[in-house]
C-alpha positions as a printed Julia matrix, in Angstrom:
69×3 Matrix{Float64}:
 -12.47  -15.14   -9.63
 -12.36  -13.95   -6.21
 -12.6   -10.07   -5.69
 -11.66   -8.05   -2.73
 -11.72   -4.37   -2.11
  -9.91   -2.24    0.18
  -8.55    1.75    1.17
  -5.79    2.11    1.72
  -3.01    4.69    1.01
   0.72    4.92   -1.24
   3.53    5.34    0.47
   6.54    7.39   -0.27
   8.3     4.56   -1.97
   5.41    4.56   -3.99
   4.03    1.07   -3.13
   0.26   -0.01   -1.65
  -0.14   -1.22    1.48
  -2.34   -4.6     1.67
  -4.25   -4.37    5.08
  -2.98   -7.54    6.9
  -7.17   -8.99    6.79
  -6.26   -9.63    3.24
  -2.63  -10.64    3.66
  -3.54  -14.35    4.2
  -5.37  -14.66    1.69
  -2.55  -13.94   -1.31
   0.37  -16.63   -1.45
   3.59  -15.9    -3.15
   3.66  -16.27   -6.98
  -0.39  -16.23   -7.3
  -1.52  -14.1    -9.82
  -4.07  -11.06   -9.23
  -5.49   -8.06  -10.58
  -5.25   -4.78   -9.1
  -7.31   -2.07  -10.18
  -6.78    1.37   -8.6
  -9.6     4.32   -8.65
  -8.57    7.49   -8.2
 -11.23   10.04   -6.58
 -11.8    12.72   -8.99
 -10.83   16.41   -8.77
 -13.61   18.81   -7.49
 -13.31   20.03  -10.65
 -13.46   16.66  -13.0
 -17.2    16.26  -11.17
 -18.8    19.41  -12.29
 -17.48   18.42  -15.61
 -18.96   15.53  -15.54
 -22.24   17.08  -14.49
 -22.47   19.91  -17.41
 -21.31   17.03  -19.83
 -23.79   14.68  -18.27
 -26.99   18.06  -18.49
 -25.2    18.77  -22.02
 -25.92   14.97  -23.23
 -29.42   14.91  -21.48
 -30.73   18.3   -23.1
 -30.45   16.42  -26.6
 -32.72   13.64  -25.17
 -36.43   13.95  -26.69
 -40.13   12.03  -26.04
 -39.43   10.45  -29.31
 -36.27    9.23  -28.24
 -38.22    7.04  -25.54
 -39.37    4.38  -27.78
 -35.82    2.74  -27.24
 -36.17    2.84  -23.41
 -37.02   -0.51  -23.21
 -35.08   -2.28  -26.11
């Protein structure tokens, strides 16, 4: 399968805008996959970071033997 990746923005009618580059390359009727990612919220990322130091800080020497499984 064929992947291509674009920005773009949603417009009022709440549709996405395919930049015309990648307009030739869909035909009517042909199936694809969209997948839309969503920047997160100032907030979500220092989440993230205290769950990522709060996941870490569990992490012990011992618990290197399964590095390299």
């Amino acid at each position: 399968m064929k992947a291509i990746e674009f920005q773009t923005k949603l417009h009022s009618s709440d549709t996405i805008e395919i930049p015309p580059s990648y307009q030739t390359e869909l035909k009517s009727n042909q199936e694809v996959r969209v997948i839309v990612l969503i920047a997160d919220a100032p907030d979500d990322e220092s989440w993230n970071k205290l769950a990522t130091k709060q996941f870490f800080s569990g992490y012990t020497d011992e618990d290197a033997v399964y590095d390299n499984l």
